[in-house]
BAGURO-869553 format. One record per residue: residue number from 0; chain; x, z, y of N, C-alpha, C in turn. Coordinates in pm, whole numbers. Layout:
    n  chain     n_x     n_z     n_y    ca_x    ca_z    ca_y     c_x     c_z     c_y
  NUM      A       X       Z       Y       X       Z       Y       X       Z       Y
...
***
This chain:
    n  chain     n_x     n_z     n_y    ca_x    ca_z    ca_y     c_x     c_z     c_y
    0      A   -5320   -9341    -654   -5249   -9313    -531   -5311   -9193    -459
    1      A   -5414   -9171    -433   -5527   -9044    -401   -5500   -8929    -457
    2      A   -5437   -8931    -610   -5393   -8786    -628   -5231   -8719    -589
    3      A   -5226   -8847    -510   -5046   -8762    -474   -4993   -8709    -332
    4      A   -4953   -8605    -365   -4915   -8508    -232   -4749   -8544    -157
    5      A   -4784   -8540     -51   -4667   -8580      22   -4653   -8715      69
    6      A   -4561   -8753     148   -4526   -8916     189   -4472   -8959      68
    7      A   -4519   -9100      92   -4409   -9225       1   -4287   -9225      48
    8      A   -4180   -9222     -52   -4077   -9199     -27   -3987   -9320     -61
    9      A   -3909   -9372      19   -3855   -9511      18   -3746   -9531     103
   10      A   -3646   -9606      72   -3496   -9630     171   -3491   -9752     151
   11      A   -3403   -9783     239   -3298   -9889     277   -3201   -9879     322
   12      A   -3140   -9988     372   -2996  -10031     454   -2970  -10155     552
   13      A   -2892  -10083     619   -2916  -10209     775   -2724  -10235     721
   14      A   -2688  -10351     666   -2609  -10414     604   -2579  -10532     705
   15      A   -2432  -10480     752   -2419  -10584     869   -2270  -10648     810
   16      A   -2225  -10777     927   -2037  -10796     854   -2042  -10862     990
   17      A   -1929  -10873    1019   -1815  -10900    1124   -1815  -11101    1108
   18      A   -1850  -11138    1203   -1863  -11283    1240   -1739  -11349    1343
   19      A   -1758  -11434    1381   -1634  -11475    1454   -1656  -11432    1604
   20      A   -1537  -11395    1665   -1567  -11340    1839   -1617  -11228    1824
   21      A   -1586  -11156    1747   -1661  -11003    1741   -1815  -10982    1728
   22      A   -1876  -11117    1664   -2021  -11105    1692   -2053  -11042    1523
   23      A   -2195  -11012    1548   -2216  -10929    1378   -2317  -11026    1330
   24      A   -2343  -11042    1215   -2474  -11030    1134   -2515  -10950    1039
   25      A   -2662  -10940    1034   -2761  -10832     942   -2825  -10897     861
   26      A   -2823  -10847     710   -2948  -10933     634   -3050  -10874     634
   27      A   -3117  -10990     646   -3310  -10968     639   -3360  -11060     535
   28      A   -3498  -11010     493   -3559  -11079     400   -3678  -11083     494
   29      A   -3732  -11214     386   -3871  -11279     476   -3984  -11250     361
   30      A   -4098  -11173     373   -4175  -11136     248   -4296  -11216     294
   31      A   -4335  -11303     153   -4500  -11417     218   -4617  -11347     212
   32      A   -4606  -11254     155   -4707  -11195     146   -4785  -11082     291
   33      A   -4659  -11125     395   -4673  -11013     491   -4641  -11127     622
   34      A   -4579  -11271     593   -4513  -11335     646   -4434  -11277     794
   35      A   -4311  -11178     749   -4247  -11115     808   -4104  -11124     795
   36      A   -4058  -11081     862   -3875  -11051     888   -3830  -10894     874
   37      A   -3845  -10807     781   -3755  -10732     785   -3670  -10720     684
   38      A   -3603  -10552     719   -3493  -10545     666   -3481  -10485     548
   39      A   -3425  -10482     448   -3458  -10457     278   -3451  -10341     293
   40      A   -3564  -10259     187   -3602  -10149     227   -3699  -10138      67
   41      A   -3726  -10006       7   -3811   -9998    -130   -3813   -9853    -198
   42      A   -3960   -9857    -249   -3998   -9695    -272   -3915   -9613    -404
   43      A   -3880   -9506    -394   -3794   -9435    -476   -3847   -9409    -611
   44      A   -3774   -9483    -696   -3808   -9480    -813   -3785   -9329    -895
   45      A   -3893   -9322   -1023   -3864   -9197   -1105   -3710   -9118   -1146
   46      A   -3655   -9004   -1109   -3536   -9016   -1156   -3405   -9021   -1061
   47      A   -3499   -9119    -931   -3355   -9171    -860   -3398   -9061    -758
   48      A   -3237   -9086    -661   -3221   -9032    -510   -3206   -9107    -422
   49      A   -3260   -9104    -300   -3290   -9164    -259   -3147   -9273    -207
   50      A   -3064   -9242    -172   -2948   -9293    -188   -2969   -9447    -284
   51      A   -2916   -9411    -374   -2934   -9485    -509   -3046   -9639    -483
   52      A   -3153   -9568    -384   -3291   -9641    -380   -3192   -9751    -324
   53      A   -3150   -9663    -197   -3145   -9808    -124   -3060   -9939    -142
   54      A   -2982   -9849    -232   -2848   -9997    -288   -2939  -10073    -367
   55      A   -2965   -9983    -484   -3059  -10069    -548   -3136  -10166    -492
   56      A   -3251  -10100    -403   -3323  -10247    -312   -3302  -10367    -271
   57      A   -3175  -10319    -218   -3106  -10417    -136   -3058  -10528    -268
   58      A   -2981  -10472    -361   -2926  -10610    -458   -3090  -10667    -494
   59      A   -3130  -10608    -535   -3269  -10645    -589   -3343  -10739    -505
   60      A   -3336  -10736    -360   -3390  -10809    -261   -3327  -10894    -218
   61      A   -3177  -10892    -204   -3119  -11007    -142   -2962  -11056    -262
   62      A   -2972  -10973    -332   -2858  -11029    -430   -2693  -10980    -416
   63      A   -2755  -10867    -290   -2577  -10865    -241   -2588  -10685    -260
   64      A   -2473  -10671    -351   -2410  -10530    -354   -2388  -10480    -227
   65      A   -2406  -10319    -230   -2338  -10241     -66   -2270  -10136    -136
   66      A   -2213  -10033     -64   -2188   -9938     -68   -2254   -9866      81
   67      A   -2277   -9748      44   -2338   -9673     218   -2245   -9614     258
   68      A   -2252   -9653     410   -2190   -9541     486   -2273   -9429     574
   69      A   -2261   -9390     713   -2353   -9308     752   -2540   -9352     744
   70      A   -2608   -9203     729   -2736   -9203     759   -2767   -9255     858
   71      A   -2892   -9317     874   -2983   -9344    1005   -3061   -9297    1022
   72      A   -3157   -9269    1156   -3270   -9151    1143   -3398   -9214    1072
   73      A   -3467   -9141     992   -3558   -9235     899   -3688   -9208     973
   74      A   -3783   -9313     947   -3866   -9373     987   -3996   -9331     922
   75      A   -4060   -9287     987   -4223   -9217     949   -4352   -9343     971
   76      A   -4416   -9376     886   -4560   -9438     929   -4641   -9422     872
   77      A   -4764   -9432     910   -4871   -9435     819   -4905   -9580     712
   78      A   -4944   -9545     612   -4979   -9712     515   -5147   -9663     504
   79      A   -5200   -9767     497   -5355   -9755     469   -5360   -9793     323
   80      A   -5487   -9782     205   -5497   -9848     131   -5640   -9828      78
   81      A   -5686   -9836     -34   -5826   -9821     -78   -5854   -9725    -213
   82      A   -5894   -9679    -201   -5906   -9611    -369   -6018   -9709    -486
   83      A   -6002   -9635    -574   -6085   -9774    -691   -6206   -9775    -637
   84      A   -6275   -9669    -581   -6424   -9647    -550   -6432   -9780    -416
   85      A   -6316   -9796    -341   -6345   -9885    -234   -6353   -9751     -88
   86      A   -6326   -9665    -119   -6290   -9586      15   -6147   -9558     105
   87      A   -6158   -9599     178   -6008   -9618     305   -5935   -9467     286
   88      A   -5820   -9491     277   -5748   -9340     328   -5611   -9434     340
   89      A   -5545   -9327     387   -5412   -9346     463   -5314   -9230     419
   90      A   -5174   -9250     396   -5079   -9151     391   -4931   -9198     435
   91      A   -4897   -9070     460   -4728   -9084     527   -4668   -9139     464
   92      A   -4535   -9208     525   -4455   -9304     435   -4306   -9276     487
   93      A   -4216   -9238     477   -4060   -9196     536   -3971   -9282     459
   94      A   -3951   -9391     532   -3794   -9472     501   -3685   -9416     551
   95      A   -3529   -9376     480   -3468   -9315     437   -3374   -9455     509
   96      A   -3293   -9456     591   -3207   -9572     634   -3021   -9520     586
   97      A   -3001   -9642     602   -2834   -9589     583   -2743   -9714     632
   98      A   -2665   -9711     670   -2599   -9838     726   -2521   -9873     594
   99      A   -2480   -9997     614   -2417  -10033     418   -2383  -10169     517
  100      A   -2241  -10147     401   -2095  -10237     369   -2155  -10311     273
  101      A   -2142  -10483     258   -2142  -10568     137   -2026  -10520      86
  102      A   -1981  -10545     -53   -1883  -10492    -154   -1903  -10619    -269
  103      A   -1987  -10711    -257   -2004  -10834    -368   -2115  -10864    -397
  104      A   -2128  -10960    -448   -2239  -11008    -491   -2301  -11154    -431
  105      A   -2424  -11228    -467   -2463  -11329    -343   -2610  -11364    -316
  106      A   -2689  -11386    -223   -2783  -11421    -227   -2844  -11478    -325
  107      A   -2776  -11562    -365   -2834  -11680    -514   -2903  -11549    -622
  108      A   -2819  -11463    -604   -2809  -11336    -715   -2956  -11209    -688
  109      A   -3041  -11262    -635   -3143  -11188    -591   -3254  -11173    -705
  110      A   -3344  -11050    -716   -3373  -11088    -858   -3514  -11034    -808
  111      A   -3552  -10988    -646   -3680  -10996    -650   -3789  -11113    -670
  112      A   -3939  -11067    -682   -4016  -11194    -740   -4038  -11280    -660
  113      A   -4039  -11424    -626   -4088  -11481    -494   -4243  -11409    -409
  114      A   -4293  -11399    -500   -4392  -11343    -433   -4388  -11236    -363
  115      A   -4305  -11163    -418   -4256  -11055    -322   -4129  -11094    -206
  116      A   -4055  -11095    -219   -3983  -11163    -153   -3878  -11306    -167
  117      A   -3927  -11427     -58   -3861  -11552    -112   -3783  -11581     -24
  118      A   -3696  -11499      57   -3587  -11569     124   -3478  -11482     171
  119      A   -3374  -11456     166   -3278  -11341     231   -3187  -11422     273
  120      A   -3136  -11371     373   -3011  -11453     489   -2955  -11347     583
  121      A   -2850  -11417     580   -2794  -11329     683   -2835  -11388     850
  122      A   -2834  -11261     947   -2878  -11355    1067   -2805  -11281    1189
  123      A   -2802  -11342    1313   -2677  -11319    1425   -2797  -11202    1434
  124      A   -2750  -11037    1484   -2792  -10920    1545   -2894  -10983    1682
  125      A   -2822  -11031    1722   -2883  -11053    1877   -3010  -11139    1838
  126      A   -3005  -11233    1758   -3123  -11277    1662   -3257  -11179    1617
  127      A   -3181  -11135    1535   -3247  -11039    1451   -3311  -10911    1574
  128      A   -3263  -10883    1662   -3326  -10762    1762   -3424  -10839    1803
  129      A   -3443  -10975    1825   -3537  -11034    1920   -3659  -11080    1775
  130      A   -3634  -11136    1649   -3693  -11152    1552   -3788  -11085    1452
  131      A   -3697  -10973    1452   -3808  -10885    1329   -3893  -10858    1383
  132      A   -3988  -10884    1259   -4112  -10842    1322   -4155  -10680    1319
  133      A   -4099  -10599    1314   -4136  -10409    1313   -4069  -10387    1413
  134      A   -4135  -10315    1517   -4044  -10228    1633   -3950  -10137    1529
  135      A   -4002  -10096    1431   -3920   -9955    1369   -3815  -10031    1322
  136      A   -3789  -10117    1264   -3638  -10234    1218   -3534  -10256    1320
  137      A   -3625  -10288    1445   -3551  -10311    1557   -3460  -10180    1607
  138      A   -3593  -10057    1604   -3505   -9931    1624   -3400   -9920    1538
  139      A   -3435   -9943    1416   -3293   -9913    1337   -3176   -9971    1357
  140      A   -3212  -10112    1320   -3100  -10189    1361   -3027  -10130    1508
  141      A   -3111  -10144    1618   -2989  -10075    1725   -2952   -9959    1696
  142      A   -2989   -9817    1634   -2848   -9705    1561   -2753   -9810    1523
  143      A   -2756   -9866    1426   -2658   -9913    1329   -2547   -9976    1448
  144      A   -2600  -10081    1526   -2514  -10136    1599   -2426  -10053    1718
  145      A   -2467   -9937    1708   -2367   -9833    1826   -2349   -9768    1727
  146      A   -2286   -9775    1593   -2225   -9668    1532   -2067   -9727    1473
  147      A   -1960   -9621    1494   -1829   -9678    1498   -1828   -9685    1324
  148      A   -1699   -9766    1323   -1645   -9746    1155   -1610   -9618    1115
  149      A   -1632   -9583    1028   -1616   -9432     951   -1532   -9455     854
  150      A   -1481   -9331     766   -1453   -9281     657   -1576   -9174     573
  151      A   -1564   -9198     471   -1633   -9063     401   -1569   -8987     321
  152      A   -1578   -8870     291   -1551   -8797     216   -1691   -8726     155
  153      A   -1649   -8680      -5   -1816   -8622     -33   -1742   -8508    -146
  154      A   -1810   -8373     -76   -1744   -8253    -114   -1856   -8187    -243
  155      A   -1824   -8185    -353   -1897   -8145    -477   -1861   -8017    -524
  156      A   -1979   -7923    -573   -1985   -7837    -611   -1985   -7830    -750
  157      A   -1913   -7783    -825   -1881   -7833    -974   -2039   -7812   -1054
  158      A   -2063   -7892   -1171   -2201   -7820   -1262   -2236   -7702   -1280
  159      A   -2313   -7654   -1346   -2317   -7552   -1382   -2275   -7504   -1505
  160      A   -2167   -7436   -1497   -2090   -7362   -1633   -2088   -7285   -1693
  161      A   -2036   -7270   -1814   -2079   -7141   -1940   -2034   -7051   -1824
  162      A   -2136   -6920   -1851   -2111   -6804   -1775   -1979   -6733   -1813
  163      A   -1924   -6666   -1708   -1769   -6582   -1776   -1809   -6511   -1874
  164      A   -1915   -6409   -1879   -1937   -6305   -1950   -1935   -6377   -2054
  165      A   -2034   -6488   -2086   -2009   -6563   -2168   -1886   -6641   -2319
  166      A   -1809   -6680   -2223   -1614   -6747   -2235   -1543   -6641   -2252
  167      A   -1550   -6548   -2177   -1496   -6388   -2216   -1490   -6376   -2328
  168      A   -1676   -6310   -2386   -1681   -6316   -2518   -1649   -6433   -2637
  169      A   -1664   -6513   -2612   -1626   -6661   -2723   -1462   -6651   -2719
  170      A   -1410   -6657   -2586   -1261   -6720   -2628   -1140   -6547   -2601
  171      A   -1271   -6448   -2609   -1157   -6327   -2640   -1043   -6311   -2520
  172      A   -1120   -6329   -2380   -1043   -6323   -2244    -980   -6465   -2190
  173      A   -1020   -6587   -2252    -962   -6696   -2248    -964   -6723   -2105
  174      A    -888   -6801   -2049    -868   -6845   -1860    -971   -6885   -1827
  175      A   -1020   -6851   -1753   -1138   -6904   -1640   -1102   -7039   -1624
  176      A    -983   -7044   -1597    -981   -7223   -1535    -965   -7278   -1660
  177      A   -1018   -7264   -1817   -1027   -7349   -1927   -1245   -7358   -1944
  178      A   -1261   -7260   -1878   -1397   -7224   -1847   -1517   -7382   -1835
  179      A   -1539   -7422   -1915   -1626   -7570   -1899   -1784   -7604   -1861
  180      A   -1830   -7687   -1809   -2002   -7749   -1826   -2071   -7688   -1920
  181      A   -2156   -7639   -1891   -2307   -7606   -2004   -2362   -7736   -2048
  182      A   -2420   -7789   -2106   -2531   -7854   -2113   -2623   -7922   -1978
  183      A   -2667   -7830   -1919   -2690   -7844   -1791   -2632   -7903   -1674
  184      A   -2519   -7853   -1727   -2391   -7918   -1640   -2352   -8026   -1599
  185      A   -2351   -8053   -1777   -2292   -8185   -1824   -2406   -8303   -1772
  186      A   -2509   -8220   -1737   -2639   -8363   -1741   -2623   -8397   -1618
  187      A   -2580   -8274   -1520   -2555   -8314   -1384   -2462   -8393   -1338
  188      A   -2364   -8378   -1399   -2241   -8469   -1388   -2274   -8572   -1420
  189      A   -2357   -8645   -1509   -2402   -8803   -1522   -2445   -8867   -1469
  190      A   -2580   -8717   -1411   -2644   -8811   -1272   -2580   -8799   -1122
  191      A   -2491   -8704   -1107   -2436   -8702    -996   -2288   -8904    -989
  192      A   -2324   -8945   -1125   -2214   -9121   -1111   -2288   -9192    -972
  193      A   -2426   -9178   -1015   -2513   -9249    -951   -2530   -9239    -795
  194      A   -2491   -9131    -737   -2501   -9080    -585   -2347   -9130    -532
  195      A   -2255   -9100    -639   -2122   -9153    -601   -2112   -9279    -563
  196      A   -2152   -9330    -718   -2179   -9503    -682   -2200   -9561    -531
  197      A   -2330   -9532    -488   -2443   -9561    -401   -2370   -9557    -276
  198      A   -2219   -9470    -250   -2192   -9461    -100   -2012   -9487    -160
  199      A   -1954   -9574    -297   -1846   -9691    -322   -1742   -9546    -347
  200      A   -1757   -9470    -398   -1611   -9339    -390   -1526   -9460    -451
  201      A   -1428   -9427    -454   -1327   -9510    -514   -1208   -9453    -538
  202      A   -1195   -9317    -504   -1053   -9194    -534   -1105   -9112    -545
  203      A   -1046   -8989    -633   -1161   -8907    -726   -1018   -8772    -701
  204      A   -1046   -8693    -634    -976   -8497    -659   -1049   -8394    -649
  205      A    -956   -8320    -704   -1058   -8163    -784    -984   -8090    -782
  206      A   -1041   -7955    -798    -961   -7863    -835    -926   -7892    -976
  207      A    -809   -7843   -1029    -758   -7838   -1167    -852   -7783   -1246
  208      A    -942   -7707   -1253   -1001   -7622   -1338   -1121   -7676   -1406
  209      A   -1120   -7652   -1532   -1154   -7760   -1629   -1318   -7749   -1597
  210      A   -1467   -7698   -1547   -1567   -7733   -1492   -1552   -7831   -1371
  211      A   -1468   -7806   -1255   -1442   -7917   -1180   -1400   -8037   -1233
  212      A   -1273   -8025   -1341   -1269   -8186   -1336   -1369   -8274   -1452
  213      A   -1468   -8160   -1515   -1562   -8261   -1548   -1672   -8301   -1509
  214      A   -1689   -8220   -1361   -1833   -8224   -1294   -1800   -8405   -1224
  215      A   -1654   -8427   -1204   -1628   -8530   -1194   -1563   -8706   -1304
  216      A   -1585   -8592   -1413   -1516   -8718   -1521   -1615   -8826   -1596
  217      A   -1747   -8830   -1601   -1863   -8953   -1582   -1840   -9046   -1523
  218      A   -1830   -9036   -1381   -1789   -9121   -1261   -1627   -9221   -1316
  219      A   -1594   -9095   -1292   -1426   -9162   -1341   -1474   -9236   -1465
  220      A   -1501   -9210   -1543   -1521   -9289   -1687   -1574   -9477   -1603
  221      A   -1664   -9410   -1530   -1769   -9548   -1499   -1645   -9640   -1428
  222      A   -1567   -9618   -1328   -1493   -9681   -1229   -1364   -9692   -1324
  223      A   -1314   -9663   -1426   -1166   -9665   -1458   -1086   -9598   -1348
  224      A   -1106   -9488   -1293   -1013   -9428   -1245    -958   -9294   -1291
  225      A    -875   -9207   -1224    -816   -9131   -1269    -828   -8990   -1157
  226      A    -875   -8901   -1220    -915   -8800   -1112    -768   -8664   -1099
  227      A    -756   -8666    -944    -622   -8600    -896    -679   -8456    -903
  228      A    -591   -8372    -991    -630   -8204   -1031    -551   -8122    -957
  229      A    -600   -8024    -831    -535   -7977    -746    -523   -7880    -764
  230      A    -413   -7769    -811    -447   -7648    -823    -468   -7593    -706
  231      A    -408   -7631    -560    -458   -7548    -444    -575   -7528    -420
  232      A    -692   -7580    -514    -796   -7575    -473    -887   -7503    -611
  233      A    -788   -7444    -678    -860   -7340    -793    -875   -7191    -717
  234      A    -943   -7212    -777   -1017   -7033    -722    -917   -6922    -751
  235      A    -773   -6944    -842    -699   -6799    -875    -567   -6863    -724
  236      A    -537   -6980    -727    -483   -7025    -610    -563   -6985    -453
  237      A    -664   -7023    -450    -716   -6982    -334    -724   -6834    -279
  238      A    -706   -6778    -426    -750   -6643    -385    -621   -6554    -366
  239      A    -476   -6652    -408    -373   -6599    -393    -311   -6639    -229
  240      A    -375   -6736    -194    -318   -6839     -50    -404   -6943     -11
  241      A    -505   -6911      78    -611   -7029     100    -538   -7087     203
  242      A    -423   -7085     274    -355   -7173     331    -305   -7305     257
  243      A    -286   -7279     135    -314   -7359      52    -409   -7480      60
  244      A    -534   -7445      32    -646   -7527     -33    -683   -7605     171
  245      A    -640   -7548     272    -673   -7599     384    -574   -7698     425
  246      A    -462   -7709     344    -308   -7789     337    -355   -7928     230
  247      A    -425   -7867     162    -423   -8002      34    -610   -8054      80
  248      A    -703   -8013     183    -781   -8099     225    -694   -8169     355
  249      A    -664   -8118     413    -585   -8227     556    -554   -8334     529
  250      A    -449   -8322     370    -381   -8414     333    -502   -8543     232
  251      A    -619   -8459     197    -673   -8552     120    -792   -8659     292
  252      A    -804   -8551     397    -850   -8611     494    -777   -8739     504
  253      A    -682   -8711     574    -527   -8795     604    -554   -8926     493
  254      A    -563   -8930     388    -612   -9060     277    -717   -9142     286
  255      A    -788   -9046     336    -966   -9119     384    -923   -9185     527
  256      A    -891   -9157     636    -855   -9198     733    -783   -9348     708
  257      A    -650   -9318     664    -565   -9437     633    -618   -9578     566
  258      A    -743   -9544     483    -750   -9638     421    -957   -9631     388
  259      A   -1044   -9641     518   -1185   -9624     475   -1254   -9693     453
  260      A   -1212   -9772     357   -1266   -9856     256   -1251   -9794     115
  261      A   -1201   -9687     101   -1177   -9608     -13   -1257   -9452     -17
  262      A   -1345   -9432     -12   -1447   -9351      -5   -1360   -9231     -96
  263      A   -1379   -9093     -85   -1294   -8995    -169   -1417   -8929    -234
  264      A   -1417   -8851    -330   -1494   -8722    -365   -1371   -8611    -389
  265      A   -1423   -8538    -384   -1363   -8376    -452   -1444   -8251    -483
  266      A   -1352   -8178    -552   -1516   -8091    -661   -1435   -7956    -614
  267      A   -1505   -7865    -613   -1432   -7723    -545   -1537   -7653    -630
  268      A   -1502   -7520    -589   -1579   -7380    -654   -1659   -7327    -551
  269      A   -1778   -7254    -599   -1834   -7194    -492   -1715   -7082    -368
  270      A   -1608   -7003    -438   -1541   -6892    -334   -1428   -7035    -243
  271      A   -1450   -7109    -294   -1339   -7220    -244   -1404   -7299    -123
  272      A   -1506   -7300    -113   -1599   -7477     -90   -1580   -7382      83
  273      A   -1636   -7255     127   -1603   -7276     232   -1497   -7295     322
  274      A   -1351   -7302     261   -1248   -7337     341   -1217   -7461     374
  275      A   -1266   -7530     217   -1303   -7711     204   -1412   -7736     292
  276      A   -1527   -7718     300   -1592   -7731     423   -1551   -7717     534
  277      A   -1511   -7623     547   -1442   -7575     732   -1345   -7688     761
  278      A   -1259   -7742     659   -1141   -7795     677   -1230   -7975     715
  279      A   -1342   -7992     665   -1406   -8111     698   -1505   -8077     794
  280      A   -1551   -7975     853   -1632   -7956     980   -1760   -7997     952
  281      A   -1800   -7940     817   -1927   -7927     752   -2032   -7841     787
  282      A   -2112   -7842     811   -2225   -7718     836   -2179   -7642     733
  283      A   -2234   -7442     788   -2189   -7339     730   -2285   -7361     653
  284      A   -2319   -7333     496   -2442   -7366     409   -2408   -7328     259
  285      A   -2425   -7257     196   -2420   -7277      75   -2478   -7352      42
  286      A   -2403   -7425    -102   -2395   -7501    -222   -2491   -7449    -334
  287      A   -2542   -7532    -383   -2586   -7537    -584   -2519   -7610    -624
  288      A   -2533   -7590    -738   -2437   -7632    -832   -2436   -7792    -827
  289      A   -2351   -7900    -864   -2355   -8009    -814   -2421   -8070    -704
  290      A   -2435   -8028    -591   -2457   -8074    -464   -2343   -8109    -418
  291      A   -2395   -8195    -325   -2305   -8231    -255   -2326   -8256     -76
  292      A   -2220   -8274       3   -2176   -8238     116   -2141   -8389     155
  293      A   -2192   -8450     233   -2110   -8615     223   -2096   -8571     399
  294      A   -1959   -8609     397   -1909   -8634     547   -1900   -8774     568
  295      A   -1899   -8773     698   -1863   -8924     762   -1760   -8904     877
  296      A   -1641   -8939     922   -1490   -8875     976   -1515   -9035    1073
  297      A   -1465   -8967    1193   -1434   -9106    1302   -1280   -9129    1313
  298      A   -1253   -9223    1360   -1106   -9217    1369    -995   -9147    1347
  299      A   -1040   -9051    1446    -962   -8953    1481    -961   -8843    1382
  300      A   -1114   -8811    1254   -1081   -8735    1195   -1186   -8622    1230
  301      A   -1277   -8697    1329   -1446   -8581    1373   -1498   -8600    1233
  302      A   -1588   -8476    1189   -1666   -8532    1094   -1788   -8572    1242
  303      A   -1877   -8715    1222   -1966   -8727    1321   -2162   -8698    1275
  304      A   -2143   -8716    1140   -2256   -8730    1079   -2234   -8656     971
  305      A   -2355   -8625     937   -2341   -8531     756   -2501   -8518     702
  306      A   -2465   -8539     554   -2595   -8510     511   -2543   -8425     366
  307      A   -2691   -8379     308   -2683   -8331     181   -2773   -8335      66
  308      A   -2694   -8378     -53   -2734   -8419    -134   -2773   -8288    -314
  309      A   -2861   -8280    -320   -2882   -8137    -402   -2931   -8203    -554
  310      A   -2851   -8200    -671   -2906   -8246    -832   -3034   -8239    -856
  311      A   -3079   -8339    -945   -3235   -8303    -971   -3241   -8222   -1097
  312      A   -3088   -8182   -1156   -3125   -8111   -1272   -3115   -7966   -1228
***
């Protein structure tokens, strides 16, 4: 532990549901080893994002699937520990919060060790503010409880693809929009299922152009769905009428709204992504290649929250 630079890096989720009389509950786990009350929470494994961490944790700790919705502000502390010699040191630790929807699963279904953790329940908020034992849980938990229902949308930047100069030469002037994933690409698109997963997408559009719709076709494979190919949102369309590509996000807004329990993605091009951004009220920012842009939309269609998510390949 002594040779590693930076904070421990670790998430969770403040996972609440709707009770009778408008009252809420939150699950917490009780760990014996700490004989405490908080809220499921666990350090980021090799590979993963942090995203990912926290669903994971959570089934792992209490047995119950989520999907995420908005970020919470994450949480800094110090942990003490010992090195083999028996000398004290201390390092930063940043939990990564996110508010999360159950989507299935059940307590019975918990697969941490007792020793680590032996009890998860759900418990009344007003409970739980007066119970846990961490001021920092408590802080969290109250974000979560003043934050309205959302929609998401999560705006993707396609893999990285054979270069034109490239496809030029091989397919003898062949269309850009037949133009596909490298290798590289393709690896990103596998791990980008996993970030999808983690915040429930469940409707899948793209531009038509064959790197976009495979930066998204992993995912689709995983969910059995079917991904919607937009040409208003190809780069020879955009570049003929971006009134266009600002007509066919409204309308994909307009879907997220109606129904936000259905999380969207969509995959755009770098000359494209800022009209798709603008049209979701994204920070001005360039993209890498499979990153992503996750909005969170209020009622009315604010984006209110945003974060960003960048490939590890």
């Amino acid at each position: 532990m002594g040779g590693h630079k930076g904070p421990i890096q670790a998430a969770g989720a403040v996972v609440l549901r709707d009770i009778d009389d408008g009252a809420r509950e939150v699950l917490v786990v009780h760990r014996p080893s700490y004989d405490d009350l908080s809220l499921p929470k666990g350090k980021l494994e090799p590979g993963e994002d942090l995203p990912t961490t926290a669903v994971r944790e959570v089934a792992e700790e209490t047995g119950i699937n989520i999907r995420l919705t908005m970020p919470l502000q994450p949480i800094e502390y110090t942990v003490k520990y010992s090195t083999r010699d028996g000398k004290p040191k201390s390092r930063a630790k940043v939990v990564s919060w996110w508010l999360g929807v159950a989507i299935g699963g059940s307590i019975e279904n918990a697969t941490a060790s007792p020793e680590e953790i032996d009890g998860a329940f759900w418990m009344p908020t007003d409970q739980a503010l007066e119970r846990l034992t961490y001021p920092t849980d408590v802080q969290v938990l109250e974000e979560a409880l003043d934050l309205p229902s959302t929609s998401t949308i999560i705006l993707v930047r396609h893999g990285k693809a054979v270069s034109r100069k490239e496809w030029n030469s091989r397919k003898r002037h062949g269309k850009d929009a037949t133009r596909p994933l490298e290798r590289r690409g393709r690896r990103q698109a596998k791990a980008l299922a996993d970030l999808l997963s983690a915040f429930g997408v469940a409707r899948l559009a793209s531009s038509s152009s064959t790197r976009c719709m495979q930066t998204l076709q992993p995912y689709a494979d995983t969910i059995g769905a079917q991904i919607t190919g937009l040409d208003a949102l190809s780069e020879e369309t955009h570049e003929a009428d971006p009134h266009k590509a600002t007509s066919a996000m409204r309308k994909i807004i307009g879907r997220a709204l109606a129904d936000p329990n259905q999380p969207i993605a969509i995959c755009g091009h770098r000359p494209v992504l800022p009209t798709m951004r603008d049209a979701l009220g994204g920070a001005n920012r360039p993209m890498s290649t499979a990153e992503c842009l996750i909005v969170h939309l209020d009622e009315t269609g604010r984006t209110i929250r945003q974060e960003w998510h960048s490939s590890r390949y």
